[in-house]
N, C-alpha and C positions, 0 to 999 in steps of 0.2 A: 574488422571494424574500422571505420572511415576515422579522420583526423577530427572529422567535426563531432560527430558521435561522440569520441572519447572527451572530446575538451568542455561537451556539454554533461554526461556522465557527474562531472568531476562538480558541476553546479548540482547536482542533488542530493550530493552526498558529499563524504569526508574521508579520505584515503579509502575507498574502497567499500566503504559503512555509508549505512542510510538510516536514518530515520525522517519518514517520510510522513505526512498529517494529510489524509485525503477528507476533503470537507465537499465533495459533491454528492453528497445526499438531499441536497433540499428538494431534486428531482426523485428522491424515493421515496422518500418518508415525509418531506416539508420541512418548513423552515421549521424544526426542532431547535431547544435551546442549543449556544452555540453555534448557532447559523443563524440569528436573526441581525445580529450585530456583528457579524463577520470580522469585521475589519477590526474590532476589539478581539479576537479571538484570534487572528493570523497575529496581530501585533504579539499577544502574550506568546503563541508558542515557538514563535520565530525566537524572541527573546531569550527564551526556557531552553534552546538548542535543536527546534529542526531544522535540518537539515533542507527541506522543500516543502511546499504547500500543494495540494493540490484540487483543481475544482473543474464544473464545467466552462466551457468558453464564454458563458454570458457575464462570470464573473471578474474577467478577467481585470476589468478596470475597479474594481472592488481591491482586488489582492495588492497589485503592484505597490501601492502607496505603502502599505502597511506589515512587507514580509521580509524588512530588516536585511538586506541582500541573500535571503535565501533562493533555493532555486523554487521554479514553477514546473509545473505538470498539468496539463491537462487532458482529461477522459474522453473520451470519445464512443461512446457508448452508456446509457441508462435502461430503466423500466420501474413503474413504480410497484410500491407495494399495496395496492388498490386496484392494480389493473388484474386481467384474466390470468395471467401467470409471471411472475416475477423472475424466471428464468428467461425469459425471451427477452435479452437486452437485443435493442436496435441501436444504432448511429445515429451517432449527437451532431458527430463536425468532422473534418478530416485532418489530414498533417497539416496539409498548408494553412488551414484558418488557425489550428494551434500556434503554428510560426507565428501569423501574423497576430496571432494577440498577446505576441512574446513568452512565449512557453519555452523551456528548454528542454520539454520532452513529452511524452505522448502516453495515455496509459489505455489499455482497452481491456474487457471482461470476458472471459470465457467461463462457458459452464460444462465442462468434463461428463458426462454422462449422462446427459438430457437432452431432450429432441430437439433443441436451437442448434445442439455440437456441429453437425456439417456447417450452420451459414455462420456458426462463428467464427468455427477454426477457418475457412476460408476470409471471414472478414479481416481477421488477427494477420493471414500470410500477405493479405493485401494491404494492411496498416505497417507490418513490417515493411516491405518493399518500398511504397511512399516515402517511408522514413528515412531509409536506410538513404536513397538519394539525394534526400534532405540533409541529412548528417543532424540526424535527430535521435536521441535513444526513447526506445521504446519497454516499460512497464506493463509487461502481460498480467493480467489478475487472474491467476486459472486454477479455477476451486474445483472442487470434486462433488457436481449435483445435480440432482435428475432422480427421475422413474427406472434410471437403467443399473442402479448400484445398489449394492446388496449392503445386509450386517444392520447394526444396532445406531449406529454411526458412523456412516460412510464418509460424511463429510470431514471428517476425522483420522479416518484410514488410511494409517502408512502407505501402505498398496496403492491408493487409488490417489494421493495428494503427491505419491512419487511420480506417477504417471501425471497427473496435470503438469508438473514443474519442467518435465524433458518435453512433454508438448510443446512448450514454449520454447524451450531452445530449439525444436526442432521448427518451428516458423518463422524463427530469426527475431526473436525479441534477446533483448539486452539484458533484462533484470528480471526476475518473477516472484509474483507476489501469490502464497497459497497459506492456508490455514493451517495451524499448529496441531500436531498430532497430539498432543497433551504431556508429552516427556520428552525430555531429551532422546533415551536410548529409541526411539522409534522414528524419531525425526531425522537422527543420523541415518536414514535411508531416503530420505526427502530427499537433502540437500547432498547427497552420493552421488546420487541420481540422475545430475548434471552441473554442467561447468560451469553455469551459471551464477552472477549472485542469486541469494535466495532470501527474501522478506518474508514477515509473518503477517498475517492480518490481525487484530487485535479483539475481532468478534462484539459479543455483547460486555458492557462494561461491567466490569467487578470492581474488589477492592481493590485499593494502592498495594498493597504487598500482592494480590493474586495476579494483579497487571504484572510489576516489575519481576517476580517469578517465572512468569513467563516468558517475559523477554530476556531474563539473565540463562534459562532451559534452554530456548531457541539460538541463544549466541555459544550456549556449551557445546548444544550439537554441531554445530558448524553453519550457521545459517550469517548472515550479512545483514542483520536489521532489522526494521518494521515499517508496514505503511499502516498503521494505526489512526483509525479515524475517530467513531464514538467515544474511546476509553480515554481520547485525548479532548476531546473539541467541545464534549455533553460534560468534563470533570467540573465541578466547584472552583478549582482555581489550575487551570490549561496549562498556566507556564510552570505551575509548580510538579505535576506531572511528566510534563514535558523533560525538564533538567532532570527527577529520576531515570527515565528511562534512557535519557541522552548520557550519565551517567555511565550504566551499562553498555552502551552502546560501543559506545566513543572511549570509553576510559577503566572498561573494563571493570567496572565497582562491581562491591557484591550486592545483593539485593538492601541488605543492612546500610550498607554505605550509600547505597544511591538514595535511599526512603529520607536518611539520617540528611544529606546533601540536601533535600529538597523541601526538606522540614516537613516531611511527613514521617516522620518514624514514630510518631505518638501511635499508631496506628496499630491494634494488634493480629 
C-alpha cells in the first residue's frame, strides 16, 4: 500500500475503525427522506460520529460544506431500482473525477453470483489499479447476489459473503464492505477470510436496539465497522443514531451503553 493510500485511509476512519454513512441512493431509490435535505442530514451525522460520508460525484458540492472535517468517498457505480435488473450496476465516474471533486476514496459494487460478476469483477481490478496510482483507497461493496446462489438466504450465507470479502482482496481494494450473516459465530468466517478490514452493510432499517446489536455482533466477530446507509440517513433523528453506533464502534460500549449514550435506551 502507497504512502498516499494510507494517509487517505486514516481520513475515513479512526485507528483503524470506520464507520462510514453512504447516502448515494437517490440514484436507486430517489430522493427518499434523508436525501432530500442532504446537507441537514450529513451535518447531523458527521456531528453524531461518522467517520466519512459517502455519495455520487454530482453531489459533491452539497457534501463539502456540511461534513464537519469527516472524510468523503465517492461510488462509482449505480443502477436503479425500477430499471430491468438492479444487479447490473454500471459506471457513474472514474478515480480521477472522484480526486477532483475531492474525495479521499473511491467505493465501487460488486454483485458475487449474478451474471453482471465477469464486467464487474473486471471493472472493480480496473478501479483498483486507477487508484492504487492515484494513492487512493478503494471500498469494494461485494455482496453475495444473482440467479447463481443457492439456499433460503444466500445473501446472508457465511459461505458465499466469505467468498465475496476475499474477492476483493484479491482485486486490490483496501476495505470491504459485505452484508452481515446474522450472528457473530458465523461471521467469524467472513472476516477470517481475509486480511482485509471488514464493514457491515446495515440492510433495511429496523429498530435502534436491532441496529446497535448488530453492529456490537459484527465488531464481536472481528469485523472493522460499518458503511450503514438507510438505518442511518431515513432514522427520525441521524445524529442520535449515529453516536449509538459510533459508540460501539469507536469505544467499544455495549449495546445498552451505546442506546443509553445516545438517548435512545427508552426503547425496548
Amino acid at each position: 500500500m502507497n504512502t498516499g493510500t494510507l494517509a487517505r485511509l486514516g481520513r475515513i476512519g479512526t485507528d483503524g475503525n470506520y464507520l462510514i454513512v453512504p447516502m448515494d441512493h437517490g440514484i436507486t431509490i430517489g430522493a427518499v427522506s434523508g436525501l432530500k435535505d442532504i446537507e441537514s442530514t450529513i451535518d447531523g451525522i458527521t456531528s453524531g460520529g461518522a467517520d466519512a460520508v459517502l455519495t455520487q460525484k454530482g453531489l459533491a458540492d452539497r457534501v463539502h460544506a456540511h461534513k464537519n472535517g469527516a472524510g468523503y468517498i465517492i461510488h462509482l457505480n449505480a443502477s436503479t431500482s425500477i430499471g430491468p435488473d438492479s444487479n447490473d450496476k454500471r459506471r457513474t465516474g472514474t478515480v480521477e473525477e472522484a480526486v477532483r471533486a475531492g474525495a479521499d476514496a473511491v467505493s465501487y459494487h460488486i454483485n458475487v453470483g449474478s451474471k453482471y460478476e465477469r464486467e464487474q469483477l473486471a471493472d472493480l481490478a480496473e478501479v483498483t489499479d486507477e487508484a492504487d496510482r492515484l494513492g487512493i483507497p478503494v471500498l469494494a461493496m461485494s455482496y453475495a447476489r444473482g440467479t447463481h446462489l443457492e439456499g433460503d438466504d444466500p445473501e446472508h450465507n457465511a459461505e458465499y459473503l466469505a467468498h465475496a470479502a476475499r474477492l476483493a482482496e484479491e482485486c486490490g481494494a483496501d476495505v470491504v464492505k459485505t452484508a452481515y450473516s446474522g450472528d457473530a459465530e458465523s461471521f467469524e468466517h467472513v472476516t477470517s477470510s481475509t486480511s482485509l478490514p471488514v464493514v457491515i452493510a446495515g440492510g433495511s432499517p429496523g429498530t435502534d436496539r436491532a441496529t446497535v446489536e448488530m453492529v456490537r455482533g459484527a465488531i464481536d466477530a472481528g469485523a472493522d465497522g460499518v458503511s450503514m446507509g438507510r438505518s442511518i440517513f431515513q432514522h427520525d433523528d441521524p445524529e442520535a443514531i449515529t453516536t449509538a453506533v459510533s459508540a460501539v464502534i469507536h469505544d467499544d460500549a455495549t449495546v445498552e451503553e451505546a442506546l443509553e449514550r445516545a438517548g435512545l435506551a427508552v426503547e425496548a
